[in-house]
C-alpha positions in Angstrom: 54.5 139.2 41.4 54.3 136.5 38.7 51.9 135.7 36.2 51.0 134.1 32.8 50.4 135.4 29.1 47.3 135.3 28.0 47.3 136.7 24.9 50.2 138.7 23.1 49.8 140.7 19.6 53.6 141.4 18.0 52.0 144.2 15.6 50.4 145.8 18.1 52.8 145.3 20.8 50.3 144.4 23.9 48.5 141.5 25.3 47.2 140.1 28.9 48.8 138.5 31.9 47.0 136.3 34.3 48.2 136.8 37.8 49.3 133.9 39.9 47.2 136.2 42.9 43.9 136.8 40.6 43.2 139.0 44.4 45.9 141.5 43.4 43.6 142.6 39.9 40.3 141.9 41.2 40.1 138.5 39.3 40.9 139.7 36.4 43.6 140.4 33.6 46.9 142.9 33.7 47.3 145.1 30.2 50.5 144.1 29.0 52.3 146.8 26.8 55.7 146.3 25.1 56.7 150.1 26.5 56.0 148.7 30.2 58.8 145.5 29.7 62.3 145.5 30.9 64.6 145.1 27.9 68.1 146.3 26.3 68.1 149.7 24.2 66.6 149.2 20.8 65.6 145.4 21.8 62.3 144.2 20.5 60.8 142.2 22.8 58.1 139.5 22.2 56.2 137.1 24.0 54.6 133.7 23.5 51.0 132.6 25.0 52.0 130.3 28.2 55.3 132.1 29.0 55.8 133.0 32.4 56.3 136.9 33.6 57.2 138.7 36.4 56.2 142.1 36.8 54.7 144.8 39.0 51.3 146.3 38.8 49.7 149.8 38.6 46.4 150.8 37.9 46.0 154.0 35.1 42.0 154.6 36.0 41.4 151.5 32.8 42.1 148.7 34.8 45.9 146.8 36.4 48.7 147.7 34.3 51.7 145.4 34.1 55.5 147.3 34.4 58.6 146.7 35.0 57.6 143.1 33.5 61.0 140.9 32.3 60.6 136.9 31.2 61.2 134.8 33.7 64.0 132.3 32.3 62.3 128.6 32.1 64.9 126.0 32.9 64.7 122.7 30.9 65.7 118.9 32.4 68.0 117.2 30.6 68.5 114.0 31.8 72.3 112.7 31.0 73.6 109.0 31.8 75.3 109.8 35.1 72.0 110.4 37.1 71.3 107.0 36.0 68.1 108.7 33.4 67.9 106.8 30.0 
């Protein structure tokens, strides 16, 4: 599934997702924990409010628990002068 940050602390290494499907957590929020992301060995990983996830989600008895969640890469337009775009 795919989502949204909501919130992300770097010192405290967790935030909230907002699930494209609010029906998958009941209308409300995933927990997002660094421990839970996908990332190289050693990598710190960080997010930024707005940035698009996509992730799995458990439940731990607290509420939907995002894992196995990895950035989802954002591709940017650039127009150039042979597609006729000034």
């Amino acid at each position: 599934m795919t989502g949204t940050v909501k919130w992300w602390s770097p010192s405290k290494g967790y935030g909230f997702i907002i699930p494209d499907d609010l029906s998958e957590t009941h209308g409300g929020d995933a927990i997002l924990h660094h421990s839970n992301c996908i990332k190289e060995m050693h990598e710190r990983i960080d997010f930024t409010e707005g940035e698009r996830v996509s992730f799995e989600l458990t439940d731990i008895g607290r509420g939907p628990v995002a894992i196995n969640v990895e950035k989802i890469e954002q591709r940017v337009f650039e127009p150039s002068p042979a597609n006729g775009v000034s």
